[in-house]
C-alpha positions as CSV (number, residue, x, y, z in Angstrom):
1,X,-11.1,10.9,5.9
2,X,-13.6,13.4,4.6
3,X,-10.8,14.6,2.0
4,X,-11.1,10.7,0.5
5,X,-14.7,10.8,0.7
6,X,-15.3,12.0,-3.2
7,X,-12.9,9.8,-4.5
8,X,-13.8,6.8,-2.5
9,X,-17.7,6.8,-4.3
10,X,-17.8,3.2,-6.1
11,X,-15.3,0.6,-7.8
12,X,-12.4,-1.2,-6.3
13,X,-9.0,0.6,-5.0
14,X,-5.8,-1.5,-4.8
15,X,-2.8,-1.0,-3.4
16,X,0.0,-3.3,-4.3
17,X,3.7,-3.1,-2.5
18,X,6.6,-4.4,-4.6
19,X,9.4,-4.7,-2.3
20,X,12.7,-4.2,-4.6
21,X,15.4,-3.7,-1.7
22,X,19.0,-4.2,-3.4
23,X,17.0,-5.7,-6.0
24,X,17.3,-5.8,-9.4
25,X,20.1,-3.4,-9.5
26,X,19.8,-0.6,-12.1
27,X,23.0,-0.2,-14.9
28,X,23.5,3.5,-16.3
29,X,26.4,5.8,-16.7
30,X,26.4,9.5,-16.5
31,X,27.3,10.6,-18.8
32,X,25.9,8.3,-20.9
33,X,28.0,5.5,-23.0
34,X,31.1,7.7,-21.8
35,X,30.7,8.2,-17.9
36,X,31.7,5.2,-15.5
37,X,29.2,2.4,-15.1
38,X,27.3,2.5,-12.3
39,X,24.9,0.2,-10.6
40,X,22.7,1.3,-7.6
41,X,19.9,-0.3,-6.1
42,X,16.2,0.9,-8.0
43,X,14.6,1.5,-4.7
44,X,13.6,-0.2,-1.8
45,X,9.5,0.0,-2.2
46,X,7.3,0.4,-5.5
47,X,3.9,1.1,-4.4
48,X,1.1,0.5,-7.3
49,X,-2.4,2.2,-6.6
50,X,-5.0,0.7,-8.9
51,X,-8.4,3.0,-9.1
52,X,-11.2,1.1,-10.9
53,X,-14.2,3.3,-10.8
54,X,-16.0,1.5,-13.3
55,X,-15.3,-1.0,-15.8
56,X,-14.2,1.8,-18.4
57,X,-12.6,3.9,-15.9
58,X,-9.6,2.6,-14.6
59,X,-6.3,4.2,-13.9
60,X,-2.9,3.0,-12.5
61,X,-0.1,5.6,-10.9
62,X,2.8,3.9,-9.1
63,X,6.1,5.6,-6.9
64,X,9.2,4.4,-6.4
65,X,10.6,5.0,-2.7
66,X,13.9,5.0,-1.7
67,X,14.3,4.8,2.2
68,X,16.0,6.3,4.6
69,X,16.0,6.2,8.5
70,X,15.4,9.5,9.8
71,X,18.1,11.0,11.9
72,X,17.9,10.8,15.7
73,X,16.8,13.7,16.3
74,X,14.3,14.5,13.9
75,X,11.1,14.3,14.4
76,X,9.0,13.4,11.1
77,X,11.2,13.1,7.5
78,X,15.0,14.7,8.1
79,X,17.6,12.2,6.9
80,X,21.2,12.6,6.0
81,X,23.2,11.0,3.1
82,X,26.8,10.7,3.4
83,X,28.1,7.9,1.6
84,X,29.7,7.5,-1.4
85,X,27.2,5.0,-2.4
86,X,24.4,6.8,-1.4
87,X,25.5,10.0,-3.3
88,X,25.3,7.4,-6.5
89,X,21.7,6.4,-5.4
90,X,20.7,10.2,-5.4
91,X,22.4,10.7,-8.4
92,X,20.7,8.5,-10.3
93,X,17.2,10.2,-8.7
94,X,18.1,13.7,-9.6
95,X,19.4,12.7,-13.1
96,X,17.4,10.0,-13.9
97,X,19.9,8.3,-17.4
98,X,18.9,5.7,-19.4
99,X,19.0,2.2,-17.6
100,X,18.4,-0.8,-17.8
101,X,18.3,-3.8,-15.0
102,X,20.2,-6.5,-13.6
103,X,17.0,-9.0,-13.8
104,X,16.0,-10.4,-15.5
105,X,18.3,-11.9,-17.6
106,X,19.4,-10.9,-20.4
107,X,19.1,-7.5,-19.7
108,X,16.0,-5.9,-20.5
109,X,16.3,-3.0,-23.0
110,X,16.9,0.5,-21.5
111,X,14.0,2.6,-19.9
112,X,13.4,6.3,-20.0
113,X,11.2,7.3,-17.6
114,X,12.4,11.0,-17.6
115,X,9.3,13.6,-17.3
116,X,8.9,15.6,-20.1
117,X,9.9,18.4,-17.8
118,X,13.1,18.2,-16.1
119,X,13.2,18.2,-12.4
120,X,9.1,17.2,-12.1
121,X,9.3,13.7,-12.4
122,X,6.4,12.5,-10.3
123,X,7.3,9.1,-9.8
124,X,10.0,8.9,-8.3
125,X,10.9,10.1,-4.0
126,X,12.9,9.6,-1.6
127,X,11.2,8.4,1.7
128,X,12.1,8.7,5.6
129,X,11.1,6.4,7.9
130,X,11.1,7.3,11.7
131,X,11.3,4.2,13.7
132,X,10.0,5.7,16.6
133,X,7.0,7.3,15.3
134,X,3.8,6.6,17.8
135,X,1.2,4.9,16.5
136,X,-1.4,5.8,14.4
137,X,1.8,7.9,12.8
138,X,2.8,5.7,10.0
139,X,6.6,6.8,10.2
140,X,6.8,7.4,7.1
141,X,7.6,10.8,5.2
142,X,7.9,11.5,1.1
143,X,10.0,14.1,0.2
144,X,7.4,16.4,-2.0
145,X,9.3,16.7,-4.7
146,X,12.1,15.0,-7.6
147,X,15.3,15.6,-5.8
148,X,17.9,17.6,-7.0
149,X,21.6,18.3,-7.1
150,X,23.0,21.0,-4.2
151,X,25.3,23.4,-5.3
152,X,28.2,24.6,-3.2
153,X,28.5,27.6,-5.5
154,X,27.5,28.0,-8.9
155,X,31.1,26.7,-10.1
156,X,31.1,24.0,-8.4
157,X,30.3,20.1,-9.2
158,X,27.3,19.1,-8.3
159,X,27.0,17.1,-5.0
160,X,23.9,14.8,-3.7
161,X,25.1,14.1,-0.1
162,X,23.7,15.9,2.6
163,X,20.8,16.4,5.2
164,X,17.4,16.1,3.4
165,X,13.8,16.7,4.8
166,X,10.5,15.0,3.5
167,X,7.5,16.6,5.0
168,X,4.9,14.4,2.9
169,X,3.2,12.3,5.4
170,X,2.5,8.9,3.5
171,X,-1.5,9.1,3.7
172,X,-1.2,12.4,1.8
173,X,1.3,10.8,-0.5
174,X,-1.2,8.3,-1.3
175,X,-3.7,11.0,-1.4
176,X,-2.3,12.3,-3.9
177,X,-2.0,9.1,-6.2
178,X,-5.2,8.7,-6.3
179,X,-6.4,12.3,-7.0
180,X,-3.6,11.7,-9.7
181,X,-1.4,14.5,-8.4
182,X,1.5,12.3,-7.5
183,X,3.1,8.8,-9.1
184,X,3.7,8.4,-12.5
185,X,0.8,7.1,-14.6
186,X,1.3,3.9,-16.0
187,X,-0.3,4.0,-19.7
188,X,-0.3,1.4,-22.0
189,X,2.7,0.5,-23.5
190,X,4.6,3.4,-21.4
191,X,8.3,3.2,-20.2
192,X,6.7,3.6,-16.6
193,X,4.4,0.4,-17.2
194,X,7.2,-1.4,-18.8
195,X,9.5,-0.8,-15.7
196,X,7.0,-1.4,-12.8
197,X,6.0,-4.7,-14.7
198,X,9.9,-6.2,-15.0
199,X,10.1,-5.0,-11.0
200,X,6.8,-6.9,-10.3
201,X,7.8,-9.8,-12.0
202,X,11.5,-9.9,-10.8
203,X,9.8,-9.7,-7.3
204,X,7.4,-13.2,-8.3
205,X,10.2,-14.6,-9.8
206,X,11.8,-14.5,-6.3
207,X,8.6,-16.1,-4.4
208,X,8.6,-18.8,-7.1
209,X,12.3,-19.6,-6.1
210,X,11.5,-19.3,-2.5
211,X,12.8,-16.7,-1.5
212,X,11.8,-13.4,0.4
213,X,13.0,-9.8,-0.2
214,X,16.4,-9.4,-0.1
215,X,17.7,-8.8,2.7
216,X,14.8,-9.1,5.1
217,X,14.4,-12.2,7.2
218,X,11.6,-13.4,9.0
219,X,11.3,-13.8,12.7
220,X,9.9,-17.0,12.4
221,X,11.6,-19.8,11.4
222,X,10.8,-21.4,7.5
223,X,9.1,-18.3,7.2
224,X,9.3,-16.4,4.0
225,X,8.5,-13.0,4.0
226,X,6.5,-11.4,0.3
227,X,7.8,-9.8,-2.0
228,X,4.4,-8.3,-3.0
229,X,1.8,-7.3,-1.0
230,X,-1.6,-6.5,-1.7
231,X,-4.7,-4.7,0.3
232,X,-8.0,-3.9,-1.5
233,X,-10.6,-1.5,-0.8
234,X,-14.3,-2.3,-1.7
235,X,-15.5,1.1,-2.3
236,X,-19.5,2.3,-1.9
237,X,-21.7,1.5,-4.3
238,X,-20.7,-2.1,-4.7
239,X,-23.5,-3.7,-5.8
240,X,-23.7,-1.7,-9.0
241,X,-20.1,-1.7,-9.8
242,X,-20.1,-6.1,-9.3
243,X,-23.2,-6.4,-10.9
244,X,-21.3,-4.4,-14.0
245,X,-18.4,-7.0,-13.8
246,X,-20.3,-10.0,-13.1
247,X,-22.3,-9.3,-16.2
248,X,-19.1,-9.1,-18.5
249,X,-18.2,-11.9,-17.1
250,X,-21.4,-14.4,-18.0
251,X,-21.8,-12.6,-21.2
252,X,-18.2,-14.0,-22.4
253,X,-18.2,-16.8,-21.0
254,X,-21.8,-17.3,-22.9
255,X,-20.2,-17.0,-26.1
256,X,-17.3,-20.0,-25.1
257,X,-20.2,-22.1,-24.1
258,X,-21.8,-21.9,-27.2
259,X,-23.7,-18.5,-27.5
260,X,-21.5,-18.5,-31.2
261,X,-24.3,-17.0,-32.8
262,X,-25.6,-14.5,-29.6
263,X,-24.0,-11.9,-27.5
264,X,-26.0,-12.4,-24.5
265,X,-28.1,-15.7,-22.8
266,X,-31.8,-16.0,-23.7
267,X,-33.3,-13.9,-21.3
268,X,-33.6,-10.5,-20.9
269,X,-31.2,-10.5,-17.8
270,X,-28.8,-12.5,-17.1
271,X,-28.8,-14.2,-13.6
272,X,-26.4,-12.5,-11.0
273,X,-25.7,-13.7,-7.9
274,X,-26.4,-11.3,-5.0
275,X,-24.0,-9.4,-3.5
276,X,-24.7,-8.3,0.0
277,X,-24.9,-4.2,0.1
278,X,-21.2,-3.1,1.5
279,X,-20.9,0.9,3.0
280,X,-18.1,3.3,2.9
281,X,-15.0,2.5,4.2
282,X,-11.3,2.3,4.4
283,X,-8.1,-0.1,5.8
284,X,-5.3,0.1,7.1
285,X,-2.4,-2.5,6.0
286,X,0.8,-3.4,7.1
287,X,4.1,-4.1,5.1
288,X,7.1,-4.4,7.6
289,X,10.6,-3.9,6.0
290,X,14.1,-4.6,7.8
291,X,17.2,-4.2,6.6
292,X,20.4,-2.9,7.6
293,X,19.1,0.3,5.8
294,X,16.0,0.6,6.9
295,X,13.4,-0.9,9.9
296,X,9.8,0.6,10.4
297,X,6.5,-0.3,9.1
298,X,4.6,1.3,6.2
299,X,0.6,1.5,7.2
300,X,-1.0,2.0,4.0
301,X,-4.4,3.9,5.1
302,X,-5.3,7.7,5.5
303,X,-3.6,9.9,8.3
């Protein structure tokens, strides 16, 4: 915890999950407009850490996870790809074309998300999930780095099967987003921001239609499971950092009540209503995720 500790000083951390399993399905050939069309799944998890420290100071950083169950008989982040389909997967990964997506509809224009170095993309992982991790292990393991292509010999075609290891343990992953050493930063009117935005809302659209992620099914009969789930993370200093907010707040509504003429009530404060004083602290949510790929829960917290 002591690591978090400078970070964690006042504002409002949130962490958003967008789950994206099997969809929307990316389009893209390599090479492009001449290779053959193919369409693999984005991911299976988009996690979005918002960091408002103040309310001029706020920053957005989001990773895209692809998971994989870690083999029997590892014990943390080794996982092995052997499919056909998932070479595609970690072609697109280590390539990262031009695509667009299969939702919405039509098709939104292509996104380029490439770094502007290649090979240091750092939004984008692969994750392991180790179902029999002990608790307070999360299970869950980033690979450290944008994958790349293994080479047989240096003559050889490129191949992306094969037996992988993250060694990122998710609480350092996340970490790392919010010292702003890993995920991609989503600027204003960026490719990134574009892309997490058509996920988030292809992930509503779904809830409004009721229907959960796809492929995961609730244990519970007429039960729904999200498609985006949210924790949030009161940090110290609250009082200072709502009072900010709570001012911009009455100040514009002032001026649609009829202030037309006056930026601020008349008095030399406006009235705030208290906030009761809130200490350091942290939390520790759960998004559970079953498919046929992948089963294990994702604690979002510090390790």
């Amino acid at each position: 915890m002591q690591e978090w500790r400078p970070y964690l000083t006042g504002g409002e951390l949130d962490i958003i999950g967008v789950f994206a399993h099997r969809t929307p399905l990316t389009r893209w050939r390599d090479p492009p407009k001449t290779g053959p069309l193919k369409k693999p799944e984005l991911c299976d998890l988009i996690i979005v850490l918002d960091l408002e420290k103040s309310t001029t100071d706020r920053k957005r950083f989001a990773l895209i996870l692809q998971a994989k169950v870690a083999d029997e008989t590892s014990a943390s982040g080794q996982f092995t790809l052997s499919t056909q389909e998932e070479a595609t997967q970690r072609q697109f990964y280590v390539r990262q074309p031009d695509f667009t997506l299969t939702k919405p509809k039509p098709y939104p224009s292509d996104f380029n998300i490439r770094p502007s170095v290649a090979g240091q993309c750092p939004g984008m992982r692969y994750a392991c999930v180790n179902v029999n991790a002990v608790v307070p292990s999360s299970g869950w393991w980033i690979e450290d780095k944008q994958p790349v292509a293994t080479l047989v010999t240096p003559s050889a075609s490129p191949t992306y099967t094969g037996t992988f290891n993250a060694n990122v343990p998710l609480g350092e992953a996340l970490h790392g987003m919010v010292t702003g050493l890993r995920g991609a930063l989503l600027k204003p009117d960026g490719e990134w921001k574009r892309l997490i935005k058509t996920v988030e809302q292809a992930a509503h659209d779904r809830t409004a239609r009721g229907q959960g992620p796809s492929g995961v099914h609730a244990t519970a009969s007429g039960t729904v499971r999200a498609n985006v789930a949210a924790a949030s993370l009161f940090l110290t200093n609250a009082n200072e950092f709502f009072d900010s907010k709570a001012t911009m707040g009455f100040q514009g509504n002032w001026k649609k009540l009829g202030g037309a003429t006056k930026s601020s009530p008349p008095s030399e404060r406006p009235p705030l209503e208290s906030v009761e004083p809130q200490g350091s602290g942290f939390f520790t949510s759960a998004l559970l995720t079953r498919s046929g790929e992948t089963t294990g829960k994702l604690g979002l917290g510090p390790r």
